[in-house]
C-alpha positions as CSV (number, residue, x, y, z in Angstrom):
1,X,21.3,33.1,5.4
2,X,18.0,32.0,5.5
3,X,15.9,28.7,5.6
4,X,14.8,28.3,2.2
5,X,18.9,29.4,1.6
6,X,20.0,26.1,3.7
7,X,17.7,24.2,2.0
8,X,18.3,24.6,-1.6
9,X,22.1,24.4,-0.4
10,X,21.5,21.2,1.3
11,X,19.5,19.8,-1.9
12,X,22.4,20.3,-4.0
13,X,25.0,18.0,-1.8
14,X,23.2,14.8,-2.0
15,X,26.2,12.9,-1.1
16,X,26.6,14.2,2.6
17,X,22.8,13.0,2.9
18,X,23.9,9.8,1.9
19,X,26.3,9.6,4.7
20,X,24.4,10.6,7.5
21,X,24.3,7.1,9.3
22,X,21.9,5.3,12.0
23,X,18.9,7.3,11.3
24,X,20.2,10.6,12.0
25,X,21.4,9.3,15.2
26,X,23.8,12.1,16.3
27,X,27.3,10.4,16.0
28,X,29.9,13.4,17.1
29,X,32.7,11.2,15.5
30,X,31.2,11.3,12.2
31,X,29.5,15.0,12.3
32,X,33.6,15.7,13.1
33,X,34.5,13.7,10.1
34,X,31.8,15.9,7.9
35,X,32.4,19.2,9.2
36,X,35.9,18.9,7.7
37,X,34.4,18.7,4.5
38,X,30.8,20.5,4.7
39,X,29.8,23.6,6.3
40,X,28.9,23.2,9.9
41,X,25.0,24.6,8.8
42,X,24.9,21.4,6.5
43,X,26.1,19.2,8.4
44,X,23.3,19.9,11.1
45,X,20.6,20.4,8.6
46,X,21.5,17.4,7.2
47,X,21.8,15.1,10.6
48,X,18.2,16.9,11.4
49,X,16.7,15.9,8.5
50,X,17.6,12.2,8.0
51,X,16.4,11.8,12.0
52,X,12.8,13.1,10.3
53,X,13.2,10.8,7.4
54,X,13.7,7.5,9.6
55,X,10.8,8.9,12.1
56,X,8.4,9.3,8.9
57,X,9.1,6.1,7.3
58,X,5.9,4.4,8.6
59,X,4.0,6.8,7.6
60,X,4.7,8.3,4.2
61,X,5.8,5.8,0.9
62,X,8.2,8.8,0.0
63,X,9.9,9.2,3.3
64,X,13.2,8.7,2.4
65,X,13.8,11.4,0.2
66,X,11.3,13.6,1.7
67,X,11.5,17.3,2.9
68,X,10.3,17.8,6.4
69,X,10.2,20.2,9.4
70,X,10.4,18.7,13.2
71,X,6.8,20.9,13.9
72,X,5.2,20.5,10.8
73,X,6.0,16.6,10.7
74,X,4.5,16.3,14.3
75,X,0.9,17.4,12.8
76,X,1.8,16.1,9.5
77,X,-1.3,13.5,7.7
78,X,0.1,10.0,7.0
79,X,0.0,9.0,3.3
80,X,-3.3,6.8,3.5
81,X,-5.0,9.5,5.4
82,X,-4.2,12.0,3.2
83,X,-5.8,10.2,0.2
84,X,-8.9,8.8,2.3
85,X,-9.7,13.2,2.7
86,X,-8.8,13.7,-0.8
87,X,-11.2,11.1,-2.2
88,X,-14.6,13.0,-0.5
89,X,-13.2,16.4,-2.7
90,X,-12.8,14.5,-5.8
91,X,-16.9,12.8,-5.3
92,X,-17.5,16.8,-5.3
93,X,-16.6,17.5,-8.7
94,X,-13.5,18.9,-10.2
95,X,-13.4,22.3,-9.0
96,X,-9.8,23.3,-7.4
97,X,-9.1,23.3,-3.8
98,X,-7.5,25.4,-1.6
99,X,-5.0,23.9,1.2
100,X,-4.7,26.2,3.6
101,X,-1.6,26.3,6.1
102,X,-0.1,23.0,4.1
103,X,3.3,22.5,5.7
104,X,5.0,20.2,3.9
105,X,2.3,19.2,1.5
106,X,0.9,16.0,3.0
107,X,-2.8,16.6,2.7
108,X,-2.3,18.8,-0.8
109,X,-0.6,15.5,-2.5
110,X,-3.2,13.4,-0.7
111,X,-5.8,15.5,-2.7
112,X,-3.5,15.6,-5.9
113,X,-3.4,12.0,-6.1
114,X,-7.1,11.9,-6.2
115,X,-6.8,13.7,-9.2
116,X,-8.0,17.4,-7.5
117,X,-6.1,20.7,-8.5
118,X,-5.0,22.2,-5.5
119,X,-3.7,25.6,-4.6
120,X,-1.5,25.3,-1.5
121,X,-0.8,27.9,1.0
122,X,1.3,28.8,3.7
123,X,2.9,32.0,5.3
124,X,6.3,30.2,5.1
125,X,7.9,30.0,1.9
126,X,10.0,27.2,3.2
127,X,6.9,25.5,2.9
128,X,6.4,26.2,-0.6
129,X,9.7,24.6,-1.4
130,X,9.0,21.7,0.5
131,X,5.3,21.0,-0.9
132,X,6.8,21.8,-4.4
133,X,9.6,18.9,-3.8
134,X,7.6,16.5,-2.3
135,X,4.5,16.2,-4.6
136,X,7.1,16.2,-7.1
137,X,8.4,12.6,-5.4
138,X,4.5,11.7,-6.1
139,X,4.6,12.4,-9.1
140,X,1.8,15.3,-8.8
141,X,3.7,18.7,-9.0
142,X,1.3,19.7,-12.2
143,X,-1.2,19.7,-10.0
144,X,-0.3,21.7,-7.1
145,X,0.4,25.4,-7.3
146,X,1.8,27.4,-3.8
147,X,1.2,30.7,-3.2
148,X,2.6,32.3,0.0
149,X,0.3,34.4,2.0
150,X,0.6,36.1,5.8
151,X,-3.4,35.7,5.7
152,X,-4.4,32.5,4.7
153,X,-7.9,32.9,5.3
154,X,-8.2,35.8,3.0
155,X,-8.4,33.5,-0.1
156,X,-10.8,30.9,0.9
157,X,-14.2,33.4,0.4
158,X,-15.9,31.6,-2.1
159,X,-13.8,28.5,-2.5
160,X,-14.0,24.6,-1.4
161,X,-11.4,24.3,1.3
162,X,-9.3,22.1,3.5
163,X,-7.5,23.3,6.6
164,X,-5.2,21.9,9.0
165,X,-4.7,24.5,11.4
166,X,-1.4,25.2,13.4
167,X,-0.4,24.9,17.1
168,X,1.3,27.8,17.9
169,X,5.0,27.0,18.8
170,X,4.5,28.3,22.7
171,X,1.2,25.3,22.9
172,X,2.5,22.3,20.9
173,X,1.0,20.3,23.7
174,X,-2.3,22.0,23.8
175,X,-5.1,20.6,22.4
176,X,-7.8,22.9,23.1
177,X,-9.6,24.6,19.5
178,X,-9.2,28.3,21.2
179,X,-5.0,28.0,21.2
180,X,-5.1,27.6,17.3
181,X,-4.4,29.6,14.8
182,X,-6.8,30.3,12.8
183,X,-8.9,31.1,15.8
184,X,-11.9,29.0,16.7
185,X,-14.7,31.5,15.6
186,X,-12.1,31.8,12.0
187,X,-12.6,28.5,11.3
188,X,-16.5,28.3,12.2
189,X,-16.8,31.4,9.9
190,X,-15.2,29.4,7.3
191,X,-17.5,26.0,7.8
192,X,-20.2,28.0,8.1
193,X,-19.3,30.3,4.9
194,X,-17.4,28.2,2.2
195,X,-19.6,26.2,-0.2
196,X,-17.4,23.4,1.2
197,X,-14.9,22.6,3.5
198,X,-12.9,19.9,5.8
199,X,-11.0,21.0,8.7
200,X,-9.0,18.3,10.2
201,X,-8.5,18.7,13.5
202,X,-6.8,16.2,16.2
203,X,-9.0,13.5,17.6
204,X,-8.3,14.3,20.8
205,X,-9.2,17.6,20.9
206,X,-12.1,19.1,21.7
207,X,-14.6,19.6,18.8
208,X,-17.9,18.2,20.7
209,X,-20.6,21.3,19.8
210,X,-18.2,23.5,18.0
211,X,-19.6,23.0,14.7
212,X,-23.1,23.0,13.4
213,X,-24.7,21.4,10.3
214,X,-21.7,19.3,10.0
215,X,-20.5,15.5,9.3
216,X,-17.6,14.6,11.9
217,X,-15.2,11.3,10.3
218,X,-13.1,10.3,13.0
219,X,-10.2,8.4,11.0
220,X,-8.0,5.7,12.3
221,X,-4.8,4.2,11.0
222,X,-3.7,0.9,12.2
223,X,-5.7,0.9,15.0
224,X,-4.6,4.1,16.0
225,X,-7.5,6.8,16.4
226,X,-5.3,10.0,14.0
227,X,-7.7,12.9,13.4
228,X,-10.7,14.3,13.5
229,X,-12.2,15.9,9.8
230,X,-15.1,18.7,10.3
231,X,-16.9,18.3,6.7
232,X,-19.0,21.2,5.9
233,X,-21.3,22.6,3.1
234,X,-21.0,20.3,-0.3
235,X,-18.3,18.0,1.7
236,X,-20.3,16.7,4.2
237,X,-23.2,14.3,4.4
238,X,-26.4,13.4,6.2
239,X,-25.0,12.0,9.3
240,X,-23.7,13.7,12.3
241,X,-20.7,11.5,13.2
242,X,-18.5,9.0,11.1
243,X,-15.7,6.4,12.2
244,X,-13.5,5.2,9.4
245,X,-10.8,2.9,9.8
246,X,-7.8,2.5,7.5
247,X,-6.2,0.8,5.7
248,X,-8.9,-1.1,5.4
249,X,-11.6,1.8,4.5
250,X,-14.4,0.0,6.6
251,X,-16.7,3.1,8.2
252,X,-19.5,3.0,10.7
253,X,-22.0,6.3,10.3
254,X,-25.1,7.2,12.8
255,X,-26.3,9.6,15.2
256,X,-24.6,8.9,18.5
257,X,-28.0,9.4,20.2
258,X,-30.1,7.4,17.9
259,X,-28.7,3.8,18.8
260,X,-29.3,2.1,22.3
261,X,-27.3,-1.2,22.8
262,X,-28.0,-3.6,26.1
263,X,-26.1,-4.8,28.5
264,X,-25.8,-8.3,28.9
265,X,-23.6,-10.9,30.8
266,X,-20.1,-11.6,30.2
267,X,-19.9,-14.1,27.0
268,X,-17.2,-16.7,25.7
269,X,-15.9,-13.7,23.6
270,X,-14.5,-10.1,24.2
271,X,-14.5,-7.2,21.6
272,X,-12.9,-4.1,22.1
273,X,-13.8,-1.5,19.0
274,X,-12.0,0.8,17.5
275,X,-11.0,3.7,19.3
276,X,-12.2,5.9,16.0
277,X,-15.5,4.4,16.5
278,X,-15.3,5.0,20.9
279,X,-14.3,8.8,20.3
280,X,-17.1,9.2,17.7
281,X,-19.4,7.8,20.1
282,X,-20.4,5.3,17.6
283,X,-19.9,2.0,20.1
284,X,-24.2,1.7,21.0
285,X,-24.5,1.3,16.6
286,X,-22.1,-0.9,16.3
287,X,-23.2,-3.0,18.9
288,X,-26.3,-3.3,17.2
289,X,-24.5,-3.9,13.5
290,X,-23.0,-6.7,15.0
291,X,-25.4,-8.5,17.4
292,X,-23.3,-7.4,20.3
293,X,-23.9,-6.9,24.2
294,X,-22.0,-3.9,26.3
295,X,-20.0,-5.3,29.3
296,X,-21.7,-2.6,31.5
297,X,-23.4,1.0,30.5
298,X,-19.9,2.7,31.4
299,X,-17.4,0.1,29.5
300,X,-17.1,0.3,25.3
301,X,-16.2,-3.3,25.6
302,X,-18.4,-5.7,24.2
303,X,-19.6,-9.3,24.3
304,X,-20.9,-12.3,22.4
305,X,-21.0,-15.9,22.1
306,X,-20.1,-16.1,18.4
307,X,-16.4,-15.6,16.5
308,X,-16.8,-12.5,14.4
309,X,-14.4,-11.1,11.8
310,X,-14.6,-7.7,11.5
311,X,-12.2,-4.8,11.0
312,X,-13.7,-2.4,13.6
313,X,-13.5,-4.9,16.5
314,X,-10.2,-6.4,17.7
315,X,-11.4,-10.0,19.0
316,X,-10.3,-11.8,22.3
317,X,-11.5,-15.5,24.2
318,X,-12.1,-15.3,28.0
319,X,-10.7,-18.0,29.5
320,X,-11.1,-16.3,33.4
321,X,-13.3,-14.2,34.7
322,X,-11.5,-12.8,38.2
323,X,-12.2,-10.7,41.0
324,X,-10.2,-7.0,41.2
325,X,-8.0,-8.9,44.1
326,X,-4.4,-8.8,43.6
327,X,-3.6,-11.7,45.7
328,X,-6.7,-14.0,43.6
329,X,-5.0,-12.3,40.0
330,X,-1.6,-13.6,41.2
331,X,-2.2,-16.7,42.3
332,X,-4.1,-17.5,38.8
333,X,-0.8,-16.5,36.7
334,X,1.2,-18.3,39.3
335,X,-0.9,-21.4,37.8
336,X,-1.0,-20.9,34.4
337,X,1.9,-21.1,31.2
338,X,2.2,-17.2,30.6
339,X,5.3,-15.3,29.6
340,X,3.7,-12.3,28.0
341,X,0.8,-10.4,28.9
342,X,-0.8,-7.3,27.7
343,X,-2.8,-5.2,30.4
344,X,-5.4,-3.3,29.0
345,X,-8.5,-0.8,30.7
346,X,-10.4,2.0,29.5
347,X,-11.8,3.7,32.7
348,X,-10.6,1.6,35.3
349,X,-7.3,3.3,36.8
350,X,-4.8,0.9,36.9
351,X,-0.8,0.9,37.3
352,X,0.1,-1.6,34.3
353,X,3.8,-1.2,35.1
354,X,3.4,-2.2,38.7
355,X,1.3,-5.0,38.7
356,X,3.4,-6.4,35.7
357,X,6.3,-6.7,38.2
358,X,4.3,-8.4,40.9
359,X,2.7,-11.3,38.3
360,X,4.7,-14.4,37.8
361,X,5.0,-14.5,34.6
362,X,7.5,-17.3,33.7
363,X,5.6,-19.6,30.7
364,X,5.6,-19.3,26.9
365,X,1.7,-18.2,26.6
366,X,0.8,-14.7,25.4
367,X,-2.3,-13.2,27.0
368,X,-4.2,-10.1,27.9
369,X,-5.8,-8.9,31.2
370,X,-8.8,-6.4,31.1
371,X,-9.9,-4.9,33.8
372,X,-13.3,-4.0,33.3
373,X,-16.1,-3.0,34.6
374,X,-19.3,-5.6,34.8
375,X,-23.1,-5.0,36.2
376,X,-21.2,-2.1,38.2
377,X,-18.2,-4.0,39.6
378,X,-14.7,-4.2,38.7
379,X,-13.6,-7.3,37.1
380,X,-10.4,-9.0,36.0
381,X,-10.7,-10.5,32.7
382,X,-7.9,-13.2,31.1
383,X,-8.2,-13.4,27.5
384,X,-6.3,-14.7,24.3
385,X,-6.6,-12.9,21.5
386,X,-8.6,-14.6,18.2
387,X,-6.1,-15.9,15.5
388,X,-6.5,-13.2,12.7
389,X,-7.8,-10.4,14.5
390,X,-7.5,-6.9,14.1
């Protein structure tokens, strides 16, 4: 029996879906209970499956009743990510797109929904299925077409593309562009050869100098820096990097080496920016945008004297400025009303989990301690965070 066999059997018995309790939470007594009156191959397909529905509920509208796989769901777009990318292919005219390697469909219904025609593709035809039953939950199945192929690349000559390529099951946890698939030098050859293209890519990885003549839009959700999209050809625009935040759609765009913020003293107010706009490189621009002061050349924190409302910068109020001394930090919160506290740092190492058990924390106040570094020295900073920020 194979996969696609499973699923279409597991798509025709609704009701043992609909029974599958706590998530997806395995519950022996109940997978007992169901084995008596589904097949045992069911019973753990459909157990699997509801435990990916409850994980992807934050992230897609249609999780639900969505089709997923455990490794495809792990690299899988969110919904408002999706349709962010597919909005720069519909600016570029309304000439179809190829999806290559789509999964489960994520970024193919992202583009749908922007009104694109896409042509997915995938060597698995299990993903065919699931793209075809999920855009179909979006109500965009007449606009996506799958075609299976062992060689995804070989239909992309001439075409506008977007890739997402895989992590080989043996390097899940690899983030390097050479353990791929396609290769590296594949997908240069196909920014550097398609009349346009987006490769999205994980933030974290290591696309610095990979790819010439291209725009790089580092996208964050939330807060929470998600991927990395290599626009090339028609796609992509005059600027070298990009940092887009979402939901809210705010973006920052610049040449990391054209912008040269100050340093200045520490101010009434604390900014920390977006970690799409830190890993773009984008921090020195948007301390200009906003009239802001760096806490020290190595620190993406910044300062001011001003309240500011602004999506890219979560906002905090210093209310003690301490020396790196444990003894000094714990008598301060043996002194003060706190009960929660947040520990935050960029590139000063620091055990969080440690030093939480040593404070006295025994008030009602919520705060947040950075330790950061200022004019070269390691500082302890006590801050409450603005009402209304980010």
């Amino acid at each position: 029996m194979n996969d696609c066999d499973l699923l279409q059997r597991l798509a025709k018995v609704p009701e043992l879906l609909a029974r599958i309790p706590n998530g997806g939470k395995l519950d022996l007594r109940v997978q007992t209970r169901l084995r008596e009156e589904f097949e045992p191959d069911l019973v753990r397909a459909a157990f699997s499956l509801t435990e990916l529905r409850h994980r992807a509920r934050d992230r897609y509208s249609h999780a639900a009743d969505m089709w997923f796989d455990r490794a495809e769901l792990e690299q899988g777009t969110p919904d408002l990510i999706a349709r962010h990318k597919g909005q720069r292919f519909a600016q570029h005219g309304n000439e179809p797109v190829l999806d290559l390697y789509c999964g489960f469909g994520a970024n193919a219904i992202g583009l749908a929904l922007n009104g694109v025609t896409v042509t997915a593709v995938d060597r698995s035809p299990i993903s065919g299925l699931r793209t075809e039953w999920n855009s179909a939950l979006y109500g965009v199945a007449d606009r996506i077409r799958f075609e299976q192929a062992d060689n995804p690349l070989d239909l992309a000559d001439g075409r506008i593309v977007h890739l997402q390529p895989q992590r080989p099951d043996d390097r899940m946890r690899s983030l390097r562009l050479e353990d791929l698939q396609p290769t590296l030098e594949q997908m240069q050859a196909l920014a550097e050869q398609t009349p346009g293209s987006g490769l999205t890519l994980s933030p974290a990885s290591n696309f610095g100098g990979k790819f010439s003549d291209s725009e790089i839009e580092l996208i964050s959700l939330h807060g929470d820096c998600k991927e990395a999209v290599i626009w090339s050809g028609s796609l992509k625009t005059d600027v070298a990097m990009r940092a887009t935040l979402l939901p809210t759609g705010w973006t920052l765009a610049g040449n990391p080496w054209e912008s040269f913020s100050q340093v200045g003293p520490l101010n009434r107010y604390l900014y920390d920016p977006d970690p799409a706009i830190v890993r773009a490189g984008l921090v020195d621009l948007l301390a200009e945008t906003l009239q802001l002061f760096r806490l020290d050349g190595a620190e993406e924190y910044l300062t001011g004297g001003e309240v500011l409302s602004c999506p890219a910068v979560t906002g905090y109020e210093v209310v003690a400025d301490l020396p790196n001394n444990d003894r000094e930090i714990r008598q301060f919160f043996r002194q003060a009303d706190y009960g929660e506290l947040e520990i935050r740092c960029r590139h000063v190492p620091v055990d969080a989990t440690a030093l939480h058990k040593k404070l006295p924390l025994n008030g009602a106040r919520k705060g947040t301690l950075f330790f950061a570094r200022l004019d070269g020295k390691t500082r302890a900073l006590v801050a409450h965070r603005l009402p209304d920020s980010n």
